[in-house]
N, C-alpha and C positions, 0 to 999 in steps of 0.2 A: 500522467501520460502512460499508456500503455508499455506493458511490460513485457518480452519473450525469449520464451526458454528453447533452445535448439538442441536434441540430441544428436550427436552423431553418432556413426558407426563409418570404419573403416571398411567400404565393399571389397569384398575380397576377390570379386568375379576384372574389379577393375586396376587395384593396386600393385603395383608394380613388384616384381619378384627379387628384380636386379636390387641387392643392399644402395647400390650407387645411386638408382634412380628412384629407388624407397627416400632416401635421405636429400635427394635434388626437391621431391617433392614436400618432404616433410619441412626442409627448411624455407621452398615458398610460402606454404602455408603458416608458420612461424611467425615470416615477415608480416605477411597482410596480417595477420594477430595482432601482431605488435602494434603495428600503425595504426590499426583500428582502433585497438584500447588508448592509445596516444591521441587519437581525435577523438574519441567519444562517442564514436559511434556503434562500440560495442562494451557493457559493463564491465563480462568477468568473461574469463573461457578456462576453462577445465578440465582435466583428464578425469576416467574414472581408472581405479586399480586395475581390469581387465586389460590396457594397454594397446587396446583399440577401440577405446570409445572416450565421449566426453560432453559436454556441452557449452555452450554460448548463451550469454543472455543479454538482450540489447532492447533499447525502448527503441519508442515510434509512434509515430501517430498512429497508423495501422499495421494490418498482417504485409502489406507489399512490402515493408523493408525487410524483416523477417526469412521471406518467402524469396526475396531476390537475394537474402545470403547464405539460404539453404544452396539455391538452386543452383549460387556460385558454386559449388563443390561439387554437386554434379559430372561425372558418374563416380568420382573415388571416392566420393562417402555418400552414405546414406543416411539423411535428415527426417529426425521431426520435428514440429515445430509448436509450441501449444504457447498460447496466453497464458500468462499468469497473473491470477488475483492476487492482489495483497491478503494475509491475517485477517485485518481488519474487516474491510470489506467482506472476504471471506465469510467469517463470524458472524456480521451485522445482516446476510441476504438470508443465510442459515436460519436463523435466527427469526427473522419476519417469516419465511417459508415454512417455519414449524409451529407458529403461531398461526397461522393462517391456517393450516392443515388443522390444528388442535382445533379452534375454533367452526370451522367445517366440519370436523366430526362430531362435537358438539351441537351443532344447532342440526343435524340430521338423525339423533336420536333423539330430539325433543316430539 
C-alpha cells in the first residue's frame, strides 16, 4: 500500500497571535492527531526541533487521502505532501535503471 509523507509548516501569514487562541488551535489539532493515530488512519506524526514544523505519514490507496489531509489544515499550515518508496524497492528500481543505462552505453560505443 502506498505510503505518504506530509510536511508541515505553521503559516505564519495565518496563525493566530493571541497565546489563547494559538493554544485553542493547537489543542484541536492534538485531538484529530490523536484520534487518527487511534484509527489508523494516520502512521506517525512528528515535530521537527524548529518548533513550527513537522510531519505525518499515513498510507492509502492513492494521493486523495494524503492531499484531503493536507488540505484539511489549510490555511494555518502549509503542506507538502510526497510518496514514499520503500528501501527496498528504492534500491531494486536504482538498480535495474543503472544497468539499463550501463548497458545502453555499452552497446553505443560498440
Amino acid at each position: 500500500m502506498p505510503k505518504y509523507m506530509s510536511i508541515w509548516r505553521v503559516n505564519p501569514a495565518q496563525w493566530p497571535t493571541d497565546p489563547t487562541e494559538a493554544a485553542q488551535l493547537n489543542e484541536g489539532c492534538f485531538a484529530f492527531y490523536d484520534e487518527a493515530l487511534k484509527s489508523g488512519q494516520v502512521l506517525e506524526v512528528g515535530f521537527f526541533a524548529d518548533g513550527s514544523s513537522g510531519y505525518v505519514i499515513r498510507t492509502g490507496e492513492d494521493a486523495k487521502g494524503a492531499f484531503a489531509g493536507a488540505f484539511g489544515n489549510f490555511p494555518w499550515m502549509l503542506v507538502e505532501v510526497h510518496e514514499v518508496i520503500d528501501y527496498e524497492t528504492g534500491k531494486g528500481i536504482a538498480r535495474q535503471v543503472m544497468k539499463a543505462q550501463a548497458e545502453q552505453m555499452a552497446a553505443t560505443k560498440r
